[in-house]
N, C-alpha and C positions, 0 to 999 in steps of 0.2 A: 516708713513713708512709702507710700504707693508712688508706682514709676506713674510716668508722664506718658498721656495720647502722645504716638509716633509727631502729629503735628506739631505739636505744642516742641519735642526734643527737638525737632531741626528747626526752630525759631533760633534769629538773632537773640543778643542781648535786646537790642532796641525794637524787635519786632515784639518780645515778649513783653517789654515795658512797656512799649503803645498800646498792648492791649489790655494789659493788666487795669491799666487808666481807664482804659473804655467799659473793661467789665467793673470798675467798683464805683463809674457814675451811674451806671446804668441800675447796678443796686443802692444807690443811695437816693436814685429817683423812689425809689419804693414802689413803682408801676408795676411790677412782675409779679403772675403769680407765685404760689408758694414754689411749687415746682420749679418753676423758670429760676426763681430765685436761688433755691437747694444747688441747681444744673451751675446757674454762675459761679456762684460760692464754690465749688469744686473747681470749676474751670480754673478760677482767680489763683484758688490756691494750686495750682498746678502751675500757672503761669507765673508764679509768686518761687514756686520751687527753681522753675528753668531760669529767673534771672537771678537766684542764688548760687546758680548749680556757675553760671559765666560770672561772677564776683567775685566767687573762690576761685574759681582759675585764672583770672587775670591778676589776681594777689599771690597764688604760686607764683605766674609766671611775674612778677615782679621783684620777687621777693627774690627767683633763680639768677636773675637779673644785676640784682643789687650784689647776692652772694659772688657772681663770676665777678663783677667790680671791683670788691672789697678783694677778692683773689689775686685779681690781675694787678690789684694794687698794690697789694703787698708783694707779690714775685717781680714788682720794677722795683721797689724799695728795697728789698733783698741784693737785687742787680744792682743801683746804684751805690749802694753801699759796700758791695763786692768791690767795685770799680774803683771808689774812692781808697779803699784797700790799699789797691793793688798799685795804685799810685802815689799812696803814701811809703809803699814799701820801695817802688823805685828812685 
């Protein structure tokens, strides 16, 4: 995969979607010429790349997310079960 114009990297997610939308009505008008057309089509898929590139990171960091929960969750389960132990022993 080719990288991405510098522009296109420091686009939001949503900046990149707004325009992704703009550039595939504007090729579905079929007004362009061929060129113009080739120029979008690269654009799109570029801008198609950068809101792939913030999907996968928002599902890492989701995912990092859920993993420290399911963590945290089980080390208080661990604790209370420790506890109830320790007071069944007393």
């Amino acid at each position: 995969m080719t990288s991405a114009p510098d522009d296109i990297t420091d686009l939001t997610y949503e900046q990149a979607r707004d325009e992704l939308v703009r550039v595939v009505t504007e090729l579905e008008q079929g007004s362009s010429t061929l060129e113009e057309a080739l120029t979008l089509w690269e654009r799109g898929e570029a801008l198609a790349a950068r809101c792939e590139e913030w999907l996968i990171g928002a599902k890492a960091r989701l995912d990092a997310a859920r993993t420290a929960q399911a963590e945290s969750g089980q080390a208080e389960s661990v604790q209370a079960a420790s506890a109830q132990a320790q007071s069944a022993e007393a």
